[in-house]
C-alpha positions as CSV (number, residue, x, y, z in Angstrom):
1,X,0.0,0.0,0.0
2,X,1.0,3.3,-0.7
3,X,2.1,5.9,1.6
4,X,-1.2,8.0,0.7
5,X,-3.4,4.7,1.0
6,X,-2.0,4.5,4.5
7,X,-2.9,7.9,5.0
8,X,-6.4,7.8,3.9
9,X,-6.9,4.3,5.8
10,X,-5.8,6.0,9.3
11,X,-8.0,8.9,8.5
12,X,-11.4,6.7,7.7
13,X,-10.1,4.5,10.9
14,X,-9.9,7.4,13.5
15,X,-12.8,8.9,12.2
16,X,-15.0,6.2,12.7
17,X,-14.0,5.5,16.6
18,X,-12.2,8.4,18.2
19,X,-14.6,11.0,18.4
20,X,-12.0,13.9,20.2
21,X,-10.1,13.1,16.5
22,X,-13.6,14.2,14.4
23,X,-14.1,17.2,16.9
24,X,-10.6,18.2,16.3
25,X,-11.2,18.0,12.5
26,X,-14.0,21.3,13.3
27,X,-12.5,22.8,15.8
28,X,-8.6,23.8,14.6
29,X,-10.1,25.4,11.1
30,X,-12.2,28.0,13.3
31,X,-9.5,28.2,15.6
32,X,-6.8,29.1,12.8
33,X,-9.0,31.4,10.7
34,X,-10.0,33.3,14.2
35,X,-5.8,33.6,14.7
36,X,-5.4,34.8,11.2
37,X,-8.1,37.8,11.5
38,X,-6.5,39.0,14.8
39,X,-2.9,38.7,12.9
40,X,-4.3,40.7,10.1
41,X,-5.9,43.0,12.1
42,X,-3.4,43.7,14.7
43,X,-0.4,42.2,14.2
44,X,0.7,44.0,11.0
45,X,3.3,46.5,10.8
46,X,2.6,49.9,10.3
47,X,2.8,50.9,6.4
48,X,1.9,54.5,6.9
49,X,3.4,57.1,4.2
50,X,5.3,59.7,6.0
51,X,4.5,62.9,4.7
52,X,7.4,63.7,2.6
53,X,8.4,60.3,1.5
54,X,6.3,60.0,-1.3
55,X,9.2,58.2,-2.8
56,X,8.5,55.3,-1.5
57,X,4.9,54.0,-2.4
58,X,2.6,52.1,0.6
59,X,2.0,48.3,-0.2
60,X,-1.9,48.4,-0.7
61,X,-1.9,45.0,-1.4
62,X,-3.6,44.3,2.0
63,X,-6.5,47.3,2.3
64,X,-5.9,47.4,6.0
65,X,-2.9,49.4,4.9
66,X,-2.8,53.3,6.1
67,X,-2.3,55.0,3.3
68,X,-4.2,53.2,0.9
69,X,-7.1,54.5,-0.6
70,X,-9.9,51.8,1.1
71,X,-8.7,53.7,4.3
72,X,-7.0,57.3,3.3
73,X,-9.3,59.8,1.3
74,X,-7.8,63.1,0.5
75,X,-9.3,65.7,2.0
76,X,-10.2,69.8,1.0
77,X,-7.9,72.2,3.1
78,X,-10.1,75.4,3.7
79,X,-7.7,77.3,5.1
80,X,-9.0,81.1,3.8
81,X,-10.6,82.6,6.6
82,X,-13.1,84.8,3.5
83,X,-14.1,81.1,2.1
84,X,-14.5,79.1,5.1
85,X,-15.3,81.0,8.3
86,X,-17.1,84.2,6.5
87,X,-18.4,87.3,8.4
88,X,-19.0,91.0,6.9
89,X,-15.5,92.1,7.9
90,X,-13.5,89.7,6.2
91,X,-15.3,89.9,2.5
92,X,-12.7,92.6,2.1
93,X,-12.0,90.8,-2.0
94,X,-14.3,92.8,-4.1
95,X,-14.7,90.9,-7.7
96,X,-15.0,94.2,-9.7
97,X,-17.6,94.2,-12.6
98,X,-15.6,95.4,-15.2
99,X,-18.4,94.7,-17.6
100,X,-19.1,99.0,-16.0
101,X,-16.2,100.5,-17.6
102,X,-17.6,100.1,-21.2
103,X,-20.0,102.9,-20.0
104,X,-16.8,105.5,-19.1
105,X,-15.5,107.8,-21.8
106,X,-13.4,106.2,-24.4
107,X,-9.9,107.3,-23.0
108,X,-10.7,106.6,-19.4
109,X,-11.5,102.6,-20.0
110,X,-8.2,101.6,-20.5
111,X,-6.7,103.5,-16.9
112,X,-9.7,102.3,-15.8
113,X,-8.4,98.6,-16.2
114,X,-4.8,100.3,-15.3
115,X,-5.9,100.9,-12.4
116,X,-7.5,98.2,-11.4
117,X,-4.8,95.8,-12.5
118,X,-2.4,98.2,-9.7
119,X,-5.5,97.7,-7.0
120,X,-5.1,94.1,-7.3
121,X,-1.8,94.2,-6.8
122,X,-2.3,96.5,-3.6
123,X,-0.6,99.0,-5.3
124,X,-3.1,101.6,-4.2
125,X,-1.0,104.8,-4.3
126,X,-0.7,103.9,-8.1
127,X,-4.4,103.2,-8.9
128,X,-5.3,106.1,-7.6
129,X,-2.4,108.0,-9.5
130,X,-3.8,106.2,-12.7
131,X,-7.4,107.9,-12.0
132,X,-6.1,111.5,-11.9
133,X,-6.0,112.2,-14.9
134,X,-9.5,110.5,-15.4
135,X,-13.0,112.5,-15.1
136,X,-13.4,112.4,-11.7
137,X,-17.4,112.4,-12.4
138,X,-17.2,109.5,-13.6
139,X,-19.4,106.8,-11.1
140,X,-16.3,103.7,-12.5
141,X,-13.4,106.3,-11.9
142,X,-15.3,107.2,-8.6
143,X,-15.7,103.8,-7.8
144,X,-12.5,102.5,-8.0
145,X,-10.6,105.0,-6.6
146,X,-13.2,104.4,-3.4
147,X,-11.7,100.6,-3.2
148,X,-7.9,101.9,-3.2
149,X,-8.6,104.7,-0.5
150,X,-10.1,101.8,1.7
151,X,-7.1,99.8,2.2
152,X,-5.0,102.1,3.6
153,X,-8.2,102.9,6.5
154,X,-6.8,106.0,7.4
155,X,-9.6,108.4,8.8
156,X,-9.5,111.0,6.0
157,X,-9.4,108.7,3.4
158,X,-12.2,106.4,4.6
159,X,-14.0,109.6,4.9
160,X,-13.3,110.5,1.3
161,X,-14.2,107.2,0.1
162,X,-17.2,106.8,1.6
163,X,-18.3,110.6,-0.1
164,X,-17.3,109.2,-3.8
165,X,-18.8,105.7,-3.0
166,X,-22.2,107.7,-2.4
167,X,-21.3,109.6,-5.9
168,X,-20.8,106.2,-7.7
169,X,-24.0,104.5,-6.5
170,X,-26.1,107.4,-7.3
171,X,-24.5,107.3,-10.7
172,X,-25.4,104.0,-11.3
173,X,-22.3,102.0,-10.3
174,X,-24.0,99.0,-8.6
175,X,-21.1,97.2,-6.7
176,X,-20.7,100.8,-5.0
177,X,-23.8,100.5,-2.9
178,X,-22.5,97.2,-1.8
179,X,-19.4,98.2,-0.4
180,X,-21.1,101.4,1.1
181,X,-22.8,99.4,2.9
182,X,-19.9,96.5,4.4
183,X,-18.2,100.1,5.0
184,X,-21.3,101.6,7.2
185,X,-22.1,98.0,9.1
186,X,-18.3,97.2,9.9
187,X,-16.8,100.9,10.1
188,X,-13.2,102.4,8.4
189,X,-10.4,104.0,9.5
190,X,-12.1,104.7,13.1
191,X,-15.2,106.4,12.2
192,X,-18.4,105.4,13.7
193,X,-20.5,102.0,12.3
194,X,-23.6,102.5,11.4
195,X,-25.0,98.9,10.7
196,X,-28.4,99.6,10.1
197,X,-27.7,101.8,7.2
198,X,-25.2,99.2,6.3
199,X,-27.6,96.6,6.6
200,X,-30.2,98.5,4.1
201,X,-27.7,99.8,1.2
202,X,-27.3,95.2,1.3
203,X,-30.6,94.4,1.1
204,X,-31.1,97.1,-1.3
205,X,-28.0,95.9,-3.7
206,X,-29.2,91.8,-2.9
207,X,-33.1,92.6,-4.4
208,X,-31.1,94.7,-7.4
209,X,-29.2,91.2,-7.9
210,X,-25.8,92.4,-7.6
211,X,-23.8,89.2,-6.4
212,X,-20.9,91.5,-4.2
213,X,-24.3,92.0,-1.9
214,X,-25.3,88.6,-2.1
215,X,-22.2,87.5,-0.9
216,X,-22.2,89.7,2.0
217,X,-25.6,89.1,3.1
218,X,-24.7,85.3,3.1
219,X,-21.6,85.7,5.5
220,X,-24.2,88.2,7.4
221,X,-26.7,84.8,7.6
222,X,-24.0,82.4,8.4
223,X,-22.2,84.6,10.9
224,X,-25.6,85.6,13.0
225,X,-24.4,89.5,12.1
226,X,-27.7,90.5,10.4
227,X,-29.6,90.7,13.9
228,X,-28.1,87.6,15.9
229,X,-29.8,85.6,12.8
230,X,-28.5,82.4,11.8
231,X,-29.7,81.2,8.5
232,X,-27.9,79.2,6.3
233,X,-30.3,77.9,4.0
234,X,-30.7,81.1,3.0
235,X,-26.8,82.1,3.2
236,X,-26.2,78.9,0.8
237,X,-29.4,80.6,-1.6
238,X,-27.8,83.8,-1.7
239,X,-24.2,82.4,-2.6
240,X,-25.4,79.9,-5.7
241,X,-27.3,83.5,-6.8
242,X,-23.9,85.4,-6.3
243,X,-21.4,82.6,-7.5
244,X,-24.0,82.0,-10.9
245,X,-23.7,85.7,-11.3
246,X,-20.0,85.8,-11.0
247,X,-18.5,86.0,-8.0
248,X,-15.6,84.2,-8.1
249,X,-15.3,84.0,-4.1
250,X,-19.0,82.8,-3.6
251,X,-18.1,80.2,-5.8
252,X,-15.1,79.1,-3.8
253,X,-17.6,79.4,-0.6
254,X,-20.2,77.9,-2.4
255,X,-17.8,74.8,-3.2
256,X,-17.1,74.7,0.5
257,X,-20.6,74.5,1.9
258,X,-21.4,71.2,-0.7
259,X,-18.2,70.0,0.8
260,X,-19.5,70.0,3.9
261,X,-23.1,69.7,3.6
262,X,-23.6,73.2,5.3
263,X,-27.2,75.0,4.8
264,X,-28.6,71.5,3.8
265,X,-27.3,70.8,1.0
266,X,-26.6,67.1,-0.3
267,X,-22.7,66.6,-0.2
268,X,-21.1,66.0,-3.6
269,X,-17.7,65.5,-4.5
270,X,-18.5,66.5,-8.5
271,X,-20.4,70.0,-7.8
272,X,-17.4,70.9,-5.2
273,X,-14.8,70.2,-7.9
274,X,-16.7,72.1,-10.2
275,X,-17.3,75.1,-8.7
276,X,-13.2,75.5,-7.2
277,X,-12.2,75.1,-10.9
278,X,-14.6,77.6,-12.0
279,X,-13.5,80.1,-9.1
280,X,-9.5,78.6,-10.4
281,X,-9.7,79.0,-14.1
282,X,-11.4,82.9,-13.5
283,X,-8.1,83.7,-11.2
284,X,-9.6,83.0,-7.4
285,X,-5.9,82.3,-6.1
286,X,-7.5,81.0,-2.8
287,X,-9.5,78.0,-5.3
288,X,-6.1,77.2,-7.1
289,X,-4.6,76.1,-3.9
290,X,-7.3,74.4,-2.4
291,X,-7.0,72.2,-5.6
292,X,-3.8,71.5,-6.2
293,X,-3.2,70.7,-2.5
294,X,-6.4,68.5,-2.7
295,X,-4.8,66.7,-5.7
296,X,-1.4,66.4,-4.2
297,X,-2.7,64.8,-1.1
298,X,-4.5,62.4,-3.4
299,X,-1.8,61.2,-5.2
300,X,0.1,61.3,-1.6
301,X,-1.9,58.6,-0.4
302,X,-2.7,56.5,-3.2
303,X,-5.7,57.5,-4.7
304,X,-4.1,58.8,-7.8
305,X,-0.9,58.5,-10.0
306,X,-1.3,61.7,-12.0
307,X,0.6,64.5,-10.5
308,X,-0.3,67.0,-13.4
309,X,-3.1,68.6,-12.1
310,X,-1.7,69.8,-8.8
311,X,1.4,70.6,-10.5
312,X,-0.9,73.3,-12.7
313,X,-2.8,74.8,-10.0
314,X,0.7,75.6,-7.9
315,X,2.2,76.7,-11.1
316,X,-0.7,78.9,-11.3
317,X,-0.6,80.6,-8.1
318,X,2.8,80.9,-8.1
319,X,3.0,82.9,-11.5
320,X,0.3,84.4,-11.7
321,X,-0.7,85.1,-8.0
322,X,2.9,85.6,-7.0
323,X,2.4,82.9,-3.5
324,X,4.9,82.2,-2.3
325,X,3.7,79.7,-0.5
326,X,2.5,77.9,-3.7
327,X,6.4,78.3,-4.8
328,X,6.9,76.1,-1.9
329,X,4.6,73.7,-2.3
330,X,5.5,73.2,-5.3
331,X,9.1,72.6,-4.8
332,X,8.0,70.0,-1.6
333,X,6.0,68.1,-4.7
334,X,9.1,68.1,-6.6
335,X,11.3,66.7,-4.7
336,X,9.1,63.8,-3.6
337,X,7.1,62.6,-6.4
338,X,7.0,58.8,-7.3
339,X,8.6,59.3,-10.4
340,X,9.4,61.4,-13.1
341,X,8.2,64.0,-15.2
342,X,7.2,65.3,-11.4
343,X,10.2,64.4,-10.0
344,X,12.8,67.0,-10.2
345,X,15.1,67.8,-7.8
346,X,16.9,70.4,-9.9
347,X,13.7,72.4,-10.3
348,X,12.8,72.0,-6.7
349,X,15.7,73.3,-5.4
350,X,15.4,76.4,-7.7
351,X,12.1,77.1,-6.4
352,X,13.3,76.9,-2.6
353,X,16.3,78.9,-3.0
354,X,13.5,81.6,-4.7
355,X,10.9,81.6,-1.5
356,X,14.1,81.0,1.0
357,X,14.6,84.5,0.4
358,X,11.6,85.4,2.6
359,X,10.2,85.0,5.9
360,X,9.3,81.6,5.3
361,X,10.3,78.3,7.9
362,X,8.9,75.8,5.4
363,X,10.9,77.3,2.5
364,X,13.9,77.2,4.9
365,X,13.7,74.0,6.5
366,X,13.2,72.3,3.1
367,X,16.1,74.2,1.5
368,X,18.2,73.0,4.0
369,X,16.7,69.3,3.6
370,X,18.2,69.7,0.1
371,X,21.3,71.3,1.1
372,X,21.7,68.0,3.7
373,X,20.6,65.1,0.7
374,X,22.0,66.5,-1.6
375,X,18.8,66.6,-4.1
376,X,18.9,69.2,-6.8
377,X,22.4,70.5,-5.8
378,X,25.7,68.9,-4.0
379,X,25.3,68.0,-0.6
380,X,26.6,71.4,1.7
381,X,26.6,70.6,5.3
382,X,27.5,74.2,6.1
383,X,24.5,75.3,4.1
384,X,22.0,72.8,5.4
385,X,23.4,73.8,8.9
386,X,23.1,77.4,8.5
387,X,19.1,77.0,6.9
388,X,18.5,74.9,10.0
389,X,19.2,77.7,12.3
390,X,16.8,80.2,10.1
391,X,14.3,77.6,9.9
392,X,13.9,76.7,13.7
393,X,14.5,81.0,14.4
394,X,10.9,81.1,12.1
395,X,9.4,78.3,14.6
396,X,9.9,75.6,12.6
397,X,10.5,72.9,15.3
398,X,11.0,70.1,13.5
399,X,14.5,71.9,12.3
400,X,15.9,71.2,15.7
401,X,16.5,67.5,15.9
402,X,18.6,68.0,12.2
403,X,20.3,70.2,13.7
404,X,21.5,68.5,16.6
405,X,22.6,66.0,13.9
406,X,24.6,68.1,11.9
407,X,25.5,69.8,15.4
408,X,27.0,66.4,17.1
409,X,29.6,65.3,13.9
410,X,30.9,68.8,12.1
411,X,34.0,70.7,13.4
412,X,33.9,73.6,15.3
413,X,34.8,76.4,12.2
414,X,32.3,74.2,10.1
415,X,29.6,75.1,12.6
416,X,31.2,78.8,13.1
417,X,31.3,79.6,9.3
418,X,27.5,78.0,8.9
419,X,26.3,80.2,12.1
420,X,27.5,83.7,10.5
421,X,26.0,82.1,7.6
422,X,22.7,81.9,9.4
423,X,23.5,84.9,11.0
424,X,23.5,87.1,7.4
425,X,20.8,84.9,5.7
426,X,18.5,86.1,8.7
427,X,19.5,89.5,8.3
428,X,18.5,89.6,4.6
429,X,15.5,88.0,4.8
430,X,12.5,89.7,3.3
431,X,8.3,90.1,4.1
432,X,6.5,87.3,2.1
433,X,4.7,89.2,-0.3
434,X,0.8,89.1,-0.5
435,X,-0.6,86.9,-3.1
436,X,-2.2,88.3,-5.9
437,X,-6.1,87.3,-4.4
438,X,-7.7,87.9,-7.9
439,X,-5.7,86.9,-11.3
440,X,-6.5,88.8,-14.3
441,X,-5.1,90.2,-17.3
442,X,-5.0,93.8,-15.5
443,X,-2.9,92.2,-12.3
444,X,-0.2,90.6,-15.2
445,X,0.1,93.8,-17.1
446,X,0.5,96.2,-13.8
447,X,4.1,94.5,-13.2
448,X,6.7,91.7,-12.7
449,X,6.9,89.3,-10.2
450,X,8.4,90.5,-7.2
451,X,11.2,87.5,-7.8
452,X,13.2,86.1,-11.0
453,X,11.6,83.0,-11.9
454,X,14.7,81.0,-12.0
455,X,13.1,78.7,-15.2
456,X,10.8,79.1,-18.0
457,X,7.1,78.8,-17.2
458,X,5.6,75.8,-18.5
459,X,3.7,76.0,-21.8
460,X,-0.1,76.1,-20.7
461,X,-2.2,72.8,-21.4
């Protein structure tokens, strides 16, 4: 007989007589399976990406694994204060109708769109230089120079705007009656509020349809400013009315409250995409980042291999908006992408050495990561020592362990040269500049960026 014969004779043979031997044939199945759910539950290691080692992809083979997209959805950032947590104050972005100008006098349209291009560039001394030479009757030449005596909020020039914001509105500028009245309900430059006049020149501009109103009435609703009132299926209302009339920030609000289900609506991924790319493509810079750092988390944890359409949005902001802080986002993408045409070290190391030059931890600490890898440039321990230092002076706290690194193998005029280093780097640092909040053909024309783009933009798709 065979050694299998055997086998199967022992088997029918214990089966028939030992009972404890059939019991054990039910038992030990249950028993393993049970061991091998608590091993895949528990007992696994922990396959998390780090943030910033997008290098090296999580297994998702198993879908227990952090990091994989069964467990790990990217996520919308709201991080604008005017999008997400609205109230009269803070709608300070005005999305100017210039549709109006075409009514101005045929040599005043084009320093009308001067202008305008230096206001959204808070250039305000030069807008209202522009409009000097422009008839100063005019309700769009009023207008406008109202919005660039604003920002200052000096007493006398609040005072002043607020008399040619009256001129414009009763010449027919719309949007002027809407800022009138955020003006009168929040107060300027120290004069008195007067938030039931405020409140009226809204309502008025919300039942004439002009969406700046809409938009302000909707933070008013969400905010419990218009009378302690909280309403936000009417806030959400008056946004789709304001975003489907133009307003590129009601659009980016509007996106924000489908996100999040806010006023009743039914959340949808689709509709908030939709409506951030509308607000993106029309130059809302606070949309282009929400997207591209949406997209970059996606392909950060799995979701998505394609890179391309984070890399456009940060491109975006960064040229056109001037953000720095998109520069350095998209220098962090750079360096760690999977794989190429994203990853570039040489490119990302370009782009930190341009928004190093600022007030910026993030910019420094990840200069100095490049300085102490090596990626995009030779490896410089006095360099990477010396960025360090700035980084952790910023608050960047994570610096310090790297530091004490560097700190507990280089020799002492190493660590002397890179602390004069830091020393002078600190010294020269610069104010991040404000991003460009509104992009538009105006903002382009009105100047250079405030740094040398150290490559070629890329070719638009």
């Amino acid at each position: 007989m065979t050694a299998m014969g055997r086998t199967a004779a022992l088997h029918i043979a214990f089966w028939q007589y030992d009972p404890w031997y059939r019991r054990a044939w039910l038992v030990w199945p249950q028993v393993t399976a049970i061991l091998l759910a608590i091993w895949l539950l528990v007992g696994l290691p922990e396959a998390a990406i780090p943030l910033g080692n997008w290098a090296k992809p999580a297994d998702c083979t198993n879908a227990l694994t952090p990091g994989c997209a069964t467990t790990r959805h990217a996520v919308h950032v709201w991080d604008d204060d005017e999008v997400a947590k609205p109230t009269i104050a803070n709608q300070i972005t005005v999305n100017v109708d210039r549709s109006t100008f075409r009514s101005s006098a045929a040599d005043d349209q084009p320093k009308l769109t001067a202008a305008l291009g230096a206001y959204y560039r808070f250039d305000w001394a030069k807008t209202i230089d522009i409009l000097k030479s422009a008839n100063a009757s005019d309700p769009n030449v009023q207008f406008v120079t109202a919005l660039a005596l604003l920002i200052p909020n000096s007493t006398d020039q609040a005072r002043n705007a607020q008399a040619l914001l009256r001129e414009a509105a009763a010449g027919g500028n719309r949007q002027a009656g809407s800022v009138l009245g955020r003006v009168f309900f929040v107060g300027a430059g120290g004069l008195p509020k007067d938030e039931m006049a405020g409140r009226k020149l809204i309502d008025d501009a919300v039942a004439a349809g002009e969406p700046y109103a809409m938009r302000l009435a909707a933070a008013g609703y969400v905010s419990g400013e218009f009378g302690g009132t909280l309403d936000t299926v009417k806030a959400v209302d008056l946004l789709r009315r304001s975003a489907d009339g133009g307003d590129l920030i009601a659009m980016a609000q509007l996106a924000y409250c489908i996100d999040t289900g806010r006023g009743g609506l039914n959340r949808d991924a689709a509709k908030t995409l939709d409506y951030l790319r509308r607000a993106a493509d029309a130059g809302f810079d606070g949309a282009q980042l929400t997207l591209a750092r949406w997209f970059r988390d996606r392909y950060g944890n799995q979701e998505n291999a394609d890179l391309s359409e984070a890399i456009k949005w940060f491109e975006r902001s960064y040229h056109q908006g001037h953000s720095i802080y998109a520069a350095g986002e998209l220098a962090y993408v750079h360096r760690y992408a999977r794989a190429a045409p994203w990853f570039d070290t040489k490119r990302s190391f370009e782009l930190f050495q341009v928004c190093a030059a600022y007030r910026n931890a993030y910019c420094h600490y990840w200069l100095a990561r490049a300085y102490h890898d090596g990626a995009g440039t030779a490896r410089d321990y006095t360099q990477a020592y010396a960025h360090y230092t700035v980084a952790k002076q910023l608050g960047r706290q994570d610096a310090a362990p790297l530091l004490q690194k560097l700190d507990d193998f280089l020799q002492p005029d190493i660590k002397t040269s890179a602390t004069e280093l830091a020393k002078s780097i600190s010294a020269a640092l610069k104010p991040a500049p404000r991003p460009i909040r509104l992009e538009t053909a105006e903002t382009e024309a009105a100047g250079s960026p405030p740094w040398p783009d150290p490559t070629p933009r890329p070719a638009s798709p």
